[in-house]
C-alpha positions in Angstrom: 98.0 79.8 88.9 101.3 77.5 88.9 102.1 75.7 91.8 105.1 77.5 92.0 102.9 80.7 92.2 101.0 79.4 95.0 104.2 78.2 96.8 106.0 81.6 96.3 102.6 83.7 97.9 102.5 81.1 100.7 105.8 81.9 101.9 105.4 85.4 101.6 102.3 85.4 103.7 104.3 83.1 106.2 106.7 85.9 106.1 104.5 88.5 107.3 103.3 86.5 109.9 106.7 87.4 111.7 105.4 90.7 111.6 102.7 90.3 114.1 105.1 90.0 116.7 107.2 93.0 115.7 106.3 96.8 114.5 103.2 95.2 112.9 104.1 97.5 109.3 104.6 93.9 106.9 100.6 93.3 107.2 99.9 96.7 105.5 98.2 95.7 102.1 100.2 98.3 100.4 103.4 96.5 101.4 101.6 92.9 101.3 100.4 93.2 97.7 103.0 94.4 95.4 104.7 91.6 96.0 102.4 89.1 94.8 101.4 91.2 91.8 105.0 91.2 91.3 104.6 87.4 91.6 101.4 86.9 89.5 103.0 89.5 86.6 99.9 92.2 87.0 101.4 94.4 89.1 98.9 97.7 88.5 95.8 95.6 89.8 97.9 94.7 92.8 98.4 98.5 93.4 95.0 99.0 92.8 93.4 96.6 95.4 96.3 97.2 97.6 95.7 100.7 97.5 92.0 100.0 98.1 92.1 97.5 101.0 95.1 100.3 103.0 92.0 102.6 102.6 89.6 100.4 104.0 91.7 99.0 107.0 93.4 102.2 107.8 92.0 102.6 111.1 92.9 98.9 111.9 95.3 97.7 114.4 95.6 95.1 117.3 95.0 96.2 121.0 95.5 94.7 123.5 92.9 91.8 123.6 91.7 92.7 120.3 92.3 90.8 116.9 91.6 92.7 113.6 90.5 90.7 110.4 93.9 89.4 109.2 94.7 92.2 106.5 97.9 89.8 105.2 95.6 86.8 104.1 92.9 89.0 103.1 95.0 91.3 100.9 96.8 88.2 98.9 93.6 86.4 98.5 92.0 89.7 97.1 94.7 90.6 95.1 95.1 87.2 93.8 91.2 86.8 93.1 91.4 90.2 90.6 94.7 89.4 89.2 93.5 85.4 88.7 89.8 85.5 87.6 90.9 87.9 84.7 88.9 90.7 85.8 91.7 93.1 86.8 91.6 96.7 88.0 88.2 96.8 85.9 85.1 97.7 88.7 84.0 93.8 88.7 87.6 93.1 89.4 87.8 95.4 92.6 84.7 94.6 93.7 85.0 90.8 93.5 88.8 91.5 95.0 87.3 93.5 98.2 84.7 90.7 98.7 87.2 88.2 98.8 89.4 89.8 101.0 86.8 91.1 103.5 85.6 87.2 103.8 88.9 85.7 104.4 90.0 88.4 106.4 87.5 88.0 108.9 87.9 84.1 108.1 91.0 84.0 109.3 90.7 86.1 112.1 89.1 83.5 114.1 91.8 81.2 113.1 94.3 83.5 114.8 91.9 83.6 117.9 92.2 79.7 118.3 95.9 80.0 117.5 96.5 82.8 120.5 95.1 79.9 122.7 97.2 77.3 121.3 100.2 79.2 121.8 99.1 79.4 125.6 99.8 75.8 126.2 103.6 76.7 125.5 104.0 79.0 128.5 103.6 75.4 131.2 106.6 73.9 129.0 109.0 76.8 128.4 108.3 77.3 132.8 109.3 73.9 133.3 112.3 74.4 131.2 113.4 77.1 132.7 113.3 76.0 136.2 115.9 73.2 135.0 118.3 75.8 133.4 117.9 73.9 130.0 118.3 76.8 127.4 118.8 73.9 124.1 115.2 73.2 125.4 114.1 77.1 125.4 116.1 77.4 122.4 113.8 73.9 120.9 110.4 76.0 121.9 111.1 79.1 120.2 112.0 76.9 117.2 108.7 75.5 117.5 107.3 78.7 118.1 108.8 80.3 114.9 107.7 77.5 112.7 104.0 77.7 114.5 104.0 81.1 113.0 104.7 80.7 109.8 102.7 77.7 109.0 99.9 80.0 110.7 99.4 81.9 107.2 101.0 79.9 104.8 99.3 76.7 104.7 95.7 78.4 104.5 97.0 81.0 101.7 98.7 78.5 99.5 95.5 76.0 99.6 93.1 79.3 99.1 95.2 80.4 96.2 95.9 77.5 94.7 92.6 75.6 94.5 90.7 79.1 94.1 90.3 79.0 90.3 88.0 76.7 90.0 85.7 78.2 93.4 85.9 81.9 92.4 84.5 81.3 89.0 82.0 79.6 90.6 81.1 81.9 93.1 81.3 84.8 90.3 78.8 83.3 88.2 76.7 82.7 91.1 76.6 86.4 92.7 74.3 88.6 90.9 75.8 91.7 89.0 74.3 94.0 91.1 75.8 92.8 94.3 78.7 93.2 92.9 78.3 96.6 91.5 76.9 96.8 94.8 80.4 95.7 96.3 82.4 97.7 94.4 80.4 100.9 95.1 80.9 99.9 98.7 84.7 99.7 97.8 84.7 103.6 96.8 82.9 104.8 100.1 84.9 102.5 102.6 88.2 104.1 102.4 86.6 107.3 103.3 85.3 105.7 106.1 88.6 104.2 106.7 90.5 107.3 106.5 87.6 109.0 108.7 88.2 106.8 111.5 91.8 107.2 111.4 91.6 110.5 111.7 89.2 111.0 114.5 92.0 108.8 116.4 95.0 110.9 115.0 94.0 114.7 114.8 94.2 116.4 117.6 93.7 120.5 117.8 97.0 121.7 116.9 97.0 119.4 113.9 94.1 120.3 112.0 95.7 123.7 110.2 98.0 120.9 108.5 94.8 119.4 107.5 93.2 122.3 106.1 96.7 123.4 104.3 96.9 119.7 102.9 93.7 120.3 101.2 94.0 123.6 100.0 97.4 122.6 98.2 95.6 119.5 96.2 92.5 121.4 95.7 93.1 124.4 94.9 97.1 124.7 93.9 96.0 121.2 91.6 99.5 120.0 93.5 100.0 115.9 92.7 100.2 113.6 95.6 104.2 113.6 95.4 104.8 117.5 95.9 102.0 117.6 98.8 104.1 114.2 100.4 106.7 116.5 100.2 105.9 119.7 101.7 104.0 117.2 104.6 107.3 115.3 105.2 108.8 118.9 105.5 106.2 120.4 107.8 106.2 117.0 109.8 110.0 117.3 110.6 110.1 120.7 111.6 107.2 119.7 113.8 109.0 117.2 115.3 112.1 119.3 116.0 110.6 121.8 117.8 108.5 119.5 120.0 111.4 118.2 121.2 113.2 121.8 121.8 109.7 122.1 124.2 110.0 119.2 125.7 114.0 119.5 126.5 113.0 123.4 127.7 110.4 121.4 130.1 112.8 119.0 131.4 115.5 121.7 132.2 112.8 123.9 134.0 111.9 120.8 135.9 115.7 120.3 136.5 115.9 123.9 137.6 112.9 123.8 140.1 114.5 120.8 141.9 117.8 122.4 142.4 116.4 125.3 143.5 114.7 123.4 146.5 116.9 121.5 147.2 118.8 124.6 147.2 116.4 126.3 150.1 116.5 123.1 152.1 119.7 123.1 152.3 120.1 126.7 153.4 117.3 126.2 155.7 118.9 123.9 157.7 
């Protein structure tokens, strides 16, 4: 990998890092590694291992106290690891890409943990500020804030990518094939588990007939992914529109039942 590779992926994955403070969609892997397939000239094992990692960390997301393994790090490194070490979308080349990923994902989770706290000491200085009605000095902490967050992911993901030739060869030759048949095994059952958990969060009662008709148009119709997207995006809208006719019949019966006793009150006094 060029320097300039590494530089390129590195400010991507500072990028992304803005994302953790907004609608959290930029740390997807399926939106995180195309780009540096793109970047790297490979981009079908991108889409493979991007595709693969969405499946595992489906069911991931940040609450409240909670910090998920970083799925932007993890995704380039793993990406980067299949696209670099010349094993590709082959089975060695997913597994040895979902190992890599997995490890710095979790890797860098604990570097976000220690990061939350340093980020706490800039609450005493932006409250002193702000007492004194200084908004160039706000204006100096979010600047410091902003670059805080990028560096967070770009200066561990250009030194993993850039020094990793040399370290995952290693490592490859080390690992034994059959861990990493036995990693890339675990790569096929994992998004199942993924998609599992995402679904006993999402699917509620009313929902499951869309389920069963999802599967009944790939299985048995032999319809492609695009034409069941389709007919989903349909079915999803017209859901959507007549939950909110329910909801705006609710609020005008509510409406109604007010007037009406405010109506009595009146006409009992």
């Amino acid at each position: 990998m060029s320097f300039v590779q590494a530089l390129l992926i590195s400010l991507w994955a500072g990028y992304c890092s803005y994302d953790d403070q907004g609608p959290q969609m930029l740390r997807r892997p399926l939106l995180v590694g195309p780009i540096i397939g793109l970047i790297l000239g490979d981009m079908k094992t991108a889409l493979i291992i991007s595709g693969t990692l969405e499946l595992m960390w489906m069911g991931l997301g940040n609450m409240a106290g909670y910090q998920t393994p970083d799925m932007i790090v993890g995704t380039i490194v793993g990406v980067s690891v299949s696209i670099t070490s010349g094993t590709g979308s082959t089975p060695q080349g997913i597994a040895a890409g979902v190992a890599a990923a997995t490890t710095v994902a979790v890797l860098v989770q604990q570097l976000l943990l220690f990061a939350r706290f340093v980020r706490q000491l800039f609450e005493p200085w932006a409250d002193k500020i702000a007492l004194t009605g200084d908004f160039d000095g706000i204006m100096k902490i979010n600047i410091v804030a902003v670059i805080f967050q990028f560096m967070l992911r770009a200066i561990p993901t250009f030194l993993v990518v850039y020094f990793q030739k040399g370290v995952v060869d290693k490592v490859l030759a080390v690992i034994p094939k059959n861990i990493l048949s036995g990693l890339g095994i675990a790569a096929s059952i994992l998004p199942a588990v993924g998609l599992a958990i995402l679904m006993t969060m999402m699917m509620k009662g009313t929902l499951w007939p869309f389920l069963i008709l999802g599967f009944v148009l790939s299985t048995y119709l032999k319809l492609s992914v695009l034409p069941v997207t389709l007919i989903a995006l349909s079915f999803a809208i017209i859901y959507m529109f007549v939950m909110e006719i329910m909801d705006n019949q609710k609020e005008m019966a509510t409406k109604s039942a007010v007037t009406q006793v405010d109506d009595e009150e009146e006409y009992d006094l």
